[in-house]
N, C-alpha and C positions, 0 to 999 in steps of 0.2 A: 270742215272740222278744224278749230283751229287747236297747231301745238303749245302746249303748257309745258314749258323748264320749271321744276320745284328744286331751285338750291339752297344745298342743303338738307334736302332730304335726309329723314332718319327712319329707322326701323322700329325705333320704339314708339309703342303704339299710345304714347301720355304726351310725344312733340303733336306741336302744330303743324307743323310740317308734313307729318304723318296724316293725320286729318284732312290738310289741305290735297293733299294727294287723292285721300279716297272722296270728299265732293268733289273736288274737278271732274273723278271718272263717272261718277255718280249722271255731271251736270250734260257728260257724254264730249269733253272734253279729249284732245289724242294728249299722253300727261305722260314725260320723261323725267322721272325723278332723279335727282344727280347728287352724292353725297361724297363722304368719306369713308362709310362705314358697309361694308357688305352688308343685303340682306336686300327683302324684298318688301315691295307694302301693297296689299293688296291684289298678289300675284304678280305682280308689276318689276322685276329687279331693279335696284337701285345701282346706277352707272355709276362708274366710278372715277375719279381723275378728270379731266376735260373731255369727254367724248365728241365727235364732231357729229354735229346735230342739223340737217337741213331744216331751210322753212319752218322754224319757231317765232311765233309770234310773241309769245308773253314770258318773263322770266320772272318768276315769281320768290324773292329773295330769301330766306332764312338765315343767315349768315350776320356775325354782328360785324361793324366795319370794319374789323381790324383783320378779319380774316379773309372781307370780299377784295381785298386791294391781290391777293395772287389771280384776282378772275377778271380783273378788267380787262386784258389783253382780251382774252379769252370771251368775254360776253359781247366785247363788240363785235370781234370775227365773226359769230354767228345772227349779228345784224337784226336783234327784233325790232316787236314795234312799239314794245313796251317792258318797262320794268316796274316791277311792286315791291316798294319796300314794306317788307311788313314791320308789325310794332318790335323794337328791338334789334332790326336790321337799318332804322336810317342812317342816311351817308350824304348829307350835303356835296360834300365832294362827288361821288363818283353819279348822281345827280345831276349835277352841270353840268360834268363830261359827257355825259348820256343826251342833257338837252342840248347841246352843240355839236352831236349831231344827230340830230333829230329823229332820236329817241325819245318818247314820251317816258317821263319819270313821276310816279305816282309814291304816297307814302298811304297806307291803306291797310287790310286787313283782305286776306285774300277770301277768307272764309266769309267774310262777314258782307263784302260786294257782292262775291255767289247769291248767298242767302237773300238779298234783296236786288238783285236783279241789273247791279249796278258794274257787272263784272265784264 
């Protein structure tokens, strides 16, 4: 099973993020929502701060650029094998620092890959 990072996660149940969370668990995904904001989505608690997260495979971003540059450090350390930008979260920048090193960097819709099989 592989693990799914949602940052940015929120508890309001009208984010995407929120959504994204519950198909990931839905698609039977292991899914650690990581935000700013206490609360829980889908029984699930939302982490808080940088939690340190073994063997994540996919980070699935929420966050628009200006707020993902505190997590760079931070999203490499935990080494996935991919990251999704979703709509409103692209970052040319941190992008190529991802593809050097060799992190695949995707711009994408995380729901919307699910949904069709492409995820």
């Amino acid at each position: 099973m592989q693990k799914v990072m949602v940052l940015g996660a929120s508890p309001n149940k009208h984010r995407f993020s929120n959504s994204c969370v519950k198909s990931l668990m839905r698609y039977g995904y292991e899914v650690v929502p990581v935000g700013i904001r206490e609360g829980e989505i889908a029984g699930k608690p939302i982490q808080l701060n940088r939690p340190q997260i073994k063997d994540v495979d996919t980070i699935t971003i929420y966050l628009n650029a200006k707020h993902q540059e505190d997590y760079y450090d931070y999203i490499f350390n935990l080494r996935p094998r991919r990251i999704i930008f979703n709509p409103g979260a692209e970052n040319p920048e941190l992008m190529e620092k991802a593809r050097k090193k060799d992190i695949e960097a995707v711009e994408n819709c995380t729901l919307i890959m699910l949904n069709s099989g492409d995820f």
